[in-house]
N, C-alpha and C positions, 0 to 999 in steps of 0.2 A: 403240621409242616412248618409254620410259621416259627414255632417253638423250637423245632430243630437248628433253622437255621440263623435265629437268633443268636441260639448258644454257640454256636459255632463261624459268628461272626466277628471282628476285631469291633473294638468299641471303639465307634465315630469320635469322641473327644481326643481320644489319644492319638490318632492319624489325623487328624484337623491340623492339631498344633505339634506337629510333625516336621520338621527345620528343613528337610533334605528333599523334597518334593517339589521344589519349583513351582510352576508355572499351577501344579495340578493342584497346588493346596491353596489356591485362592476361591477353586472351584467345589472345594471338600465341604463347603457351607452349605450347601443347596440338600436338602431333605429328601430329595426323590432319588439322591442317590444311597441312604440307608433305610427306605423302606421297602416292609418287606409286602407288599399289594400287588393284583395282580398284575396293573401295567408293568410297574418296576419290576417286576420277575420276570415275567413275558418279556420285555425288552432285554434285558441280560441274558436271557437265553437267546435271545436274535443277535447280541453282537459277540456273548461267548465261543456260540456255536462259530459264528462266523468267522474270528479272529482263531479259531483252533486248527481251521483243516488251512491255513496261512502259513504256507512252510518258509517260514522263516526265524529265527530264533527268538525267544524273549516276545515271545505273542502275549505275555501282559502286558506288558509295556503297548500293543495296540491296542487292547478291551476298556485299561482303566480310562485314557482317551474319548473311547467310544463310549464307554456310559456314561462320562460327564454329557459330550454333544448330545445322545438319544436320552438323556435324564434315565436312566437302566440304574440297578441295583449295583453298586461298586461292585461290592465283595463276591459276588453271585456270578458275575462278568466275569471278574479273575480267576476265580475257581475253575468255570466252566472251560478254559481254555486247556486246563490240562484233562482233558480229556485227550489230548495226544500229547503224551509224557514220551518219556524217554522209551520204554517199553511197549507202549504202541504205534510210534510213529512207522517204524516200517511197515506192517501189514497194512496200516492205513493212509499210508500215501504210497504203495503199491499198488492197491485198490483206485485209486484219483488217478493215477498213473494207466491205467488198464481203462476205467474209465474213458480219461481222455483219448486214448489211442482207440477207442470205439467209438469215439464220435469222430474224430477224426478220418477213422476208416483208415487207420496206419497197423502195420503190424508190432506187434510187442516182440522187443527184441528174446530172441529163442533162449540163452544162455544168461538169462536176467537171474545177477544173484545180491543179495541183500546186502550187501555193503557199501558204506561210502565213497571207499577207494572206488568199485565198480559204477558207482553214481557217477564220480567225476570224469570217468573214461569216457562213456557212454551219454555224455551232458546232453553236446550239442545236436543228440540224436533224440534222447526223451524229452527235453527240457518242456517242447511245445504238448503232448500231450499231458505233460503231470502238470503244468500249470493250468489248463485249461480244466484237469480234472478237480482239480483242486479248489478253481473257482465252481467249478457247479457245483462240489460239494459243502461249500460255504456257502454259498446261498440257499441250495436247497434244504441242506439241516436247518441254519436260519430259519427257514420260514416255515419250517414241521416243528421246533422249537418254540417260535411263537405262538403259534396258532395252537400247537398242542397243550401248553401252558392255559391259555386262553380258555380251550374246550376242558382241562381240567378241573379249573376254577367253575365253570359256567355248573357240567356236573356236580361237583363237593356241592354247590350253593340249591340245584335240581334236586338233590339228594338229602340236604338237611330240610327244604323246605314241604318236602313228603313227609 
C-alpha cells in the first residue's frame, strides 16, 4: 500500500520550493506531512474525509491547511477530498440534504430536482437541512476514516505477525 501511494505521490522537493504557495510553503518542511505511517494516513483520511462532504468550492484549498495543523499526509488529504468531484456531488449532497431534513424532522421538498438553478430557488428553504447534513456527514466519515485506517494497520500488522 505504501508502495502504491509513493508512486503516485508528488515529490516533496519540488513542492517545498514551489514560489506560489505562500504562507503554506514555509510549513512544507515538516516530515509528517510526506510520510506515509499509519498516524499520517489515518489523519488524512480524518481531515480528507472531512473537508470533502464541505460544500463549498476548492475543498483543497481546506485539507492542505488541515494537514499542515493535524500533521496528516499532504498528498493523501488532497486527494481524498475529491471523493466529491464534479460527478458525485449531486447524489451526495442530496443524500446530506435528506439527511439533514430527517433529523431535523422537516419535509423534503416533493418536486426536488437536481439542478443548480433549482438549488438556488429553493435555497432559503433547504439551506438548514443540507448544511446540517452535510456537517454530520463530515464528521462521521472522519471518524470511520480514521479509525478504519487505524483498524486496518492494526490487522496487516495481526496478520503478518501469524
Amino acid at each position: 500500500m505504501k508502495k502504491f501511494l509513493r508512486r503516485y505521490s508528488p515529490n516533496p522537493e519540488e513542492v517545498k520550493n514551489h514560489k506560489h504557495l505562500g504562507w503554506l510553503s514555509q510549513h512544507l518542511h515538516n516530515a509528517s506531512l510526506w510520510n506515509f505511517n499509519r498516524k499520517s494516513i489515518a489523519r488524512a483520511f480524518a481531515v480528507g474525509l472531512f473537508c470533502a462532504f464541505i460544500p463549498v468550492p476548492f475543498q483543497m484549498l481546506l485539507a492542505a491547511p488541515g494537514a499542515v495543523i493535524f500533521s496528516a499526509n499532504l498528498p493523501l488529504s488532497i486527494a481524498l477530498v475529491w471523493i466529491t468531484n464534479p460527478l458525485t456531488m449531486p447524489p451526495i449532497f442530496y443524500g446530506c440534504y435528506k439527511l439533514g431534513a430527517w433529523i431535523l424532522g422537516v419535509g423534503i421538498e416533493k418536486d426536488f430536482v437536481m439542478s443548480l438553478e433549482y438549488v438556488w430557488q429553493v435555497f432559503d428553504v433547504i439551506w438548514q437541512p443540507f448544511l446540517l447534513g452535510c456537517l454530520v456527514v463530515s464528521i462521521v466519515s472522519s471518524i470511520i476514516g480514521y479509525f478504519g485506517v487505524q483498524l486496518i494497520y492494526r490487522y496487516r500488522v495481526y496478520k503478518r505477525l501469524r
